[in-house]
C-alpha positions as CSV (number, residue, x, y, z in Angstrom):
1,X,-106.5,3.1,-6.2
2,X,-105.3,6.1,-7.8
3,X,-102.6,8.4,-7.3
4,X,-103.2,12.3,-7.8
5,X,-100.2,14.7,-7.6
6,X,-99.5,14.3,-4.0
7,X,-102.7,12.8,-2.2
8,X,-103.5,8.9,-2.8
9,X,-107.4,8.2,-3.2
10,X,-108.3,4.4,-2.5
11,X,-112.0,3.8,-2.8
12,X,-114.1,1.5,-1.2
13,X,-118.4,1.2,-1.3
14,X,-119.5,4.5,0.0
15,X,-115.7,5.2,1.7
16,X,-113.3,7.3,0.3
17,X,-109.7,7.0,2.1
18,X,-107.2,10.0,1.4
19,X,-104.1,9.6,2.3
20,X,-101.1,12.4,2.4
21,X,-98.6,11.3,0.2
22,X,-95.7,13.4,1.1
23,X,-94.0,11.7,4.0
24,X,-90.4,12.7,2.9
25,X,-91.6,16.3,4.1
26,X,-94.1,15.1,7.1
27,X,-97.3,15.3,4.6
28,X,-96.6,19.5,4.6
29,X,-98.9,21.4,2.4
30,X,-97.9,23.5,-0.2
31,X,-100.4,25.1,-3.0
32,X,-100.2,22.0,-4.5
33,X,-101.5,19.9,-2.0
34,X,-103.9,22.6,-1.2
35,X,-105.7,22.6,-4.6
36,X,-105.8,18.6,-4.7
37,X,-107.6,18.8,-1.1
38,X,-110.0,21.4,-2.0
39,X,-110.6,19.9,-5.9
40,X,-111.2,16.2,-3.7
41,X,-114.2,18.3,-1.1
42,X,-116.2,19.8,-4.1
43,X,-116.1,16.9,-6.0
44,X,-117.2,14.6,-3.0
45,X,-120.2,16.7,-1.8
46,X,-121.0,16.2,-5.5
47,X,-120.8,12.4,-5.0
48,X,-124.6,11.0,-4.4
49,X,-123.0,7.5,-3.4
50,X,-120.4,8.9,-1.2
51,X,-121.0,8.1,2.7
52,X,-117.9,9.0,4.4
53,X,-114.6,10.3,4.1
54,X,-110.9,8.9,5.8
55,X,-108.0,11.2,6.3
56,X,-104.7,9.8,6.4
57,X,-101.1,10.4,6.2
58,X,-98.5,8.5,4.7
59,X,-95.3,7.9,6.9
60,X,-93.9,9.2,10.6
61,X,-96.5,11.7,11.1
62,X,-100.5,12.5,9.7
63,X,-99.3,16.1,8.8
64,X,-97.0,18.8,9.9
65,X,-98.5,21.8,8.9
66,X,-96.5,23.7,5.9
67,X,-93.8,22.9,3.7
68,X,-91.0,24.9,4.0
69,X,-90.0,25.2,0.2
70,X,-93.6,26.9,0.3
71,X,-92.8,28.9,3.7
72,X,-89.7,29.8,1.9
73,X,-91.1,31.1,-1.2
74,X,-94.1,32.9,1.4
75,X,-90.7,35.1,2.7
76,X,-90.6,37.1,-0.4
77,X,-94.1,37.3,-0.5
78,X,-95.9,40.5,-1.3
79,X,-99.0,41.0,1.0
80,X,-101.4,40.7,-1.5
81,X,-99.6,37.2,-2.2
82,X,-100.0,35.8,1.3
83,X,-103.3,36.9,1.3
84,X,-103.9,35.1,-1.8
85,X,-102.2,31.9,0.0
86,X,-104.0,32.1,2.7
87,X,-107.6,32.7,0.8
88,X,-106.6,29.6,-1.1
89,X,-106.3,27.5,2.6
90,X,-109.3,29.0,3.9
91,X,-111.6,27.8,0.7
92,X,-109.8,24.0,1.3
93,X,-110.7,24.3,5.1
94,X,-114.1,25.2,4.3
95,X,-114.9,22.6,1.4
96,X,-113.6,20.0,3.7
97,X,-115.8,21.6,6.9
98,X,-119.4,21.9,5.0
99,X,-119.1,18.3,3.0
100,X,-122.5,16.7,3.3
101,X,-120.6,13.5,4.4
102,X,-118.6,12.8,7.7
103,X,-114.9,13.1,7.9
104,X,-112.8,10.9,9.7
105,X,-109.0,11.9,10.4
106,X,-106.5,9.2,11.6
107,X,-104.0,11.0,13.4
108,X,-100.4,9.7,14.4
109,X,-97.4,11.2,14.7
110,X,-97.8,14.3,14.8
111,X,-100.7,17.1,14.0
112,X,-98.8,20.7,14.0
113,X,-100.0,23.7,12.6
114,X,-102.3,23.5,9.5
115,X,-102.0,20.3,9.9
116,X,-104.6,20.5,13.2
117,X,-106.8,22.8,11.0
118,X,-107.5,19.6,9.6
119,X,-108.1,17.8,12.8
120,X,-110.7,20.9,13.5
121,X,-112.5,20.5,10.6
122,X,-113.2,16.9,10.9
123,X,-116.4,15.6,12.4
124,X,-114.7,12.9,13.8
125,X,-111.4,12.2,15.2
126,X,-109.0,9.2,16.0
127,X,-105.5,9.9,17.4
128,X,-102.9,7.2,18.3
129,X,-101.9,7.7,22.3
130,X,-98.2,8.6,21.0
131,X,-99.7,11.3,18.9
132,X,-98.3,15.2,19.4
133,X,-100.1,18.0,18.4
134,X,-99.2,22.2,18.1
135,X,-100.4,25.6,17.2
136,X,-96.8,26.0,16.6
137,X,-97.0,29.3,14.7
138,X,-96.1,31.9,17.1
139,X,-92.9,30.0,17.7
140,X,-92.1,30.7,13.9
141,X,-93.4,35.0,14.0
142,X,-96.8,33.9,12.9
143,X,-100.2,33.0,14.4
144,X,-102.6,30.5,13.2
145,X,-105.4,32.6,12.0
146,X,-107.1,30.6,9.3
147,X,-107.8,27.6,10.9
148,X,-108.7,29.4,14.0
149,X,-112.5,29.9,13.3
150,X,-112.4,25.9,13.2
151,X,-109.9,25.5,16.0
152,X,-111.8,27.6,18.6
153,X,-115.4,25.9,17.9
154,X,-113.6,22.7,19.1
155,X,-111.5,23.9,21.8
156,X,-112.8,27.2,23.1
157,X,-111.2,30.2,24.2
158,X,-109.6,29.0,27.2
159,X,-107.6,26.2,25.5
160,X,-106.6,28.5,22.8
161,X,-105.1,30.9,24.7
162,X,-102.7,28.7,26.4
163,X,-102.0,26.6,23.4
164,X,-101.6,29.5,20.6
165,X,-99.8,31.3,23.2
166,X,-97.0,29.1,23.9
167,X,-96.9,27.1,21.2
168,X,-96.1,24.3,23.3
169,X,-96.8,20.2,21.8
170,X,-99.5,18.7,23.9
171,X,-100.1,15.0,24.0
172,X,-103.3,13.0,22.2
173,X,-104.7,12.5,25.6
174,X,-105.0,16.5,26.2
175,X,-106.2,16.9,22.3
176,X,-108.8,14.2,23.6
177,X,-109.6,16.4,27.1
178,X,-110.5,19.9,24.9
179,X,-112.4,18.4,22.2
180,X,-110.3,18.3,19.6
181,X,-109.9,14.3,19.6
182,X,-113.0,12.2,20.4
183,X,-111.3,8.9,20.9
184,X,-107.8,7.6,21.3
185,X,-105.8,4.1,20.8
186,X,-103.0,2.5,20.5
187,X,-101.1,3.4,17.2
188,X,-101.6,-0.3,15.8
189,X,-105.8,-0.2,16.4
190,X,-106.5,3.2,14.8
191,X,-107.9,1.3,11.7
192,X,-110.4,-0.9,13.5
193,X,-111.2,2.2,15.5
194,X,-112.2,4.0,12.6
195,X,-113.9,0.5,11.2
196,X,-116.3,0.7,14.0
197,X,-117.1,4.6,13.7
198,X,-117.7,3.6,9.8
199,X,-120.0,0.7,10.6
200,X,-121.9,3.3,13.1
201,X,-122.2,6.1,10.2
202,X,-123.0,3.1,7.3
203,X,-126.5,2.6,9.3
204,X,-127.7,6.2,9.8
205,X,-129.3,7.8,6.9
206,X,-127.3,9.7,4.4
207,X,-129.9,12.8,4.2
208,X,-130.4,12.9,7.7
209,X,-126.4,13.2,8.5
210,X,-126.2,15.7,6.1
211,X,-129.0,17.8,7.4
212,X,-127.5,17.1,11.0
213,X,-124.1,18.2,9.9
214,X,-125.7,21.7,8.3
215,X,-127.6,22.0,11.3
216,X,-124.9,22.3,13.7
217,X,-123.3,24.9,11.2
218,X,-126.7,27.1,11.2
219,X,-127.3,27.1,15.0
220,X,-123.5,27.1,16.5
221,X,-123.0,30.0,19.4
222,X,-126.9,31.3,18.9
223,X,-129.3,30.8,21.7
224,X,-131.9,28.8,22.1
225,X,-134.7,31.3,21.7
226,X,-133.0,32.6,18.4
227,X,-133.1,29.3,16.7
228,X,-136.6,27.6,17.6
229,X,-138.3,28.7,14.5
230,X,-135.0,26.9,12.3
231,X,-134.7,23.9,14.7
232,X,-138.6,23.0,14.6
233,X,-138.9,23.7,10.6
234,X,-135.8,21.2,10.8
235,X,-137.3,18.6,12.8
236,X,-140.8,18.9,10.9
237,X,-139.1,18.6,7.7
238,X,-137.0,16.0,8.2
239,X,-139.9,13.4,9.7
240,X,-141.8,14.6,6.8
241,X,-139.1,13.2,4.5
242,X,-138.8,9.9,2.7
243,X,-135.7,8.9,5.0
244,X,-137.3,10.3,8.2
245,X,-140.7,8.5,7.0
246,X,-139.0,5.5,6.7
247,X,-136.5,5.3,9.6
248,X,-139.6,5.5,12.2
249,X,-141.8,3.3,10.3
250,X,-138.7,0.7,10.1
251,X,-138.1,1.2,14.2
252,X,-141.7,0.4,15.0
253,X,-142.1,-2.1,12.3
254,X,-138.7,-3.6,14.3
255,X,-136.7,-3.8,11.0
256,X,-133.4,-2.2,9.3
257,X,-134.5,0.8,7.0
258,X,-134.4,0.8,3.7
259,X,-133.2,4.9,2.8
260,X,-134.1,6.2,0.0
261,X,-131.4,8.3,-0.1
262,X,-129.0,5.5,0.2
């Protein structure tokens, strides 16, 4: 285990679990924080042994969203600055959403502004049943723009416009019933939660996730007539591949595959 400026990085074989480290100020993000996420997403889709990613925070709550030492400093912000600031969030949210890899967040506490553009950007999430979550931005004169690209491909419109509306906190069990949880537990079982997703993702090839993960990316709000020619190249070259060549010949051989890009 390491510790890096303000993020904690334990690894384990083909896991890495990232952990907030921040808790005296709710795991906020400032540019610090920021540039450790973002430096930690390019050098993991760099990572030929990495299979999965865990995102944690340390303390009360997984992460509330920004720091206000940084919102403080954002006051007497030119435009050009802010838009600076907010080009440097946008590149983090995108490193973390086109990794190669799955990303797991475990959510308690609380998830509240930037801190749900995490929850949007992760393939999969757990969230404890006491969990909270906001878009709490128009409550402080601002909207959450940035992480809304993200934010509506989980939720949709309809969600959004209550929930960035009002601004309101809305419980795990509603984050669950628009999308933007997939499962949620009691606070003490989030870890063996996430044990069994990671036992799931440890069987499935590590090329075929990746081109699964790039392929909803490519295909996302087109219709189905736009897309045939890229989803049947996909599907031809992927059973054409060492992983795909193996993963059938191991199901009718009745035997666990062996991937070559394990």
């Amino acid at each position: 285990m390491a510790v890096i400026n303000t993020t904690r990085y334990e690894d384990q074989p083909g896991v890495l679990r990232v952990t907030l480290t921040r808790p005296a100020v709710r795991n906020a993000f400032d540019e610090e924080v920021i540039a450790a996420i973002t430096a930690l997403a390019r050098d993991a889709a760099k990572d030929p042994t990495l299979r999965a990613i865990v995102l944690a925070g340390e303390g009360a709550v997984f992460c509330a969203g920004a720091d206000l030492g940084w919102m403080m400093k954002a006051v007497a912000y030119s435009r050009q600055d802010n838009l600076r600031d907010a080009e440097d969030l946008a590149r983090m949210l995108e490193a973390l959403d086109t990794l190669p890899v799955p990303l797991i967040s475990r959510v308690h506490g609380a998830a509240l502004g930037g801190g749900v553009g995490l929850v949007a950007v992760s393939d999969i999430v757990v969230a404890a049943d006491t969990a909270v979550f906001a878009f709490s931005e128009a409550k402080l004169g601002i909207i959450p723009a940035v992480i809304s690209p993200y934010v509506l491909a989980k939720i949709g419109h309809a969600a959004a416009r209550e929930l960035f509306l009002t601004a309101a906190r809305f419980s795990a069990a509603r984050a669950q019933s628009i999308g933007l949880v997939h499962k949620v537990v009691p606070e003490p079982n989030l870890d063996e939660a996430i044990d069994g997703y990671l036992r799931e993702l440890l069987t499935s090839s590590p090329a075929a996730i990746a081109a699964a993960k790039r392929l909803i990316r490519e295909i996302a709000h087109q219709r189905p007539d736009e897309v045939i020619a890229l989803t049947t190249g996909r599907i031809a070259e992927q059973r054409t591949s060492a992983d795909g060549q193996e993963g059938m010949r191991a199901f009718l051989e009745k035997r666990k595959p062996r991937w070559v890009s394990e």
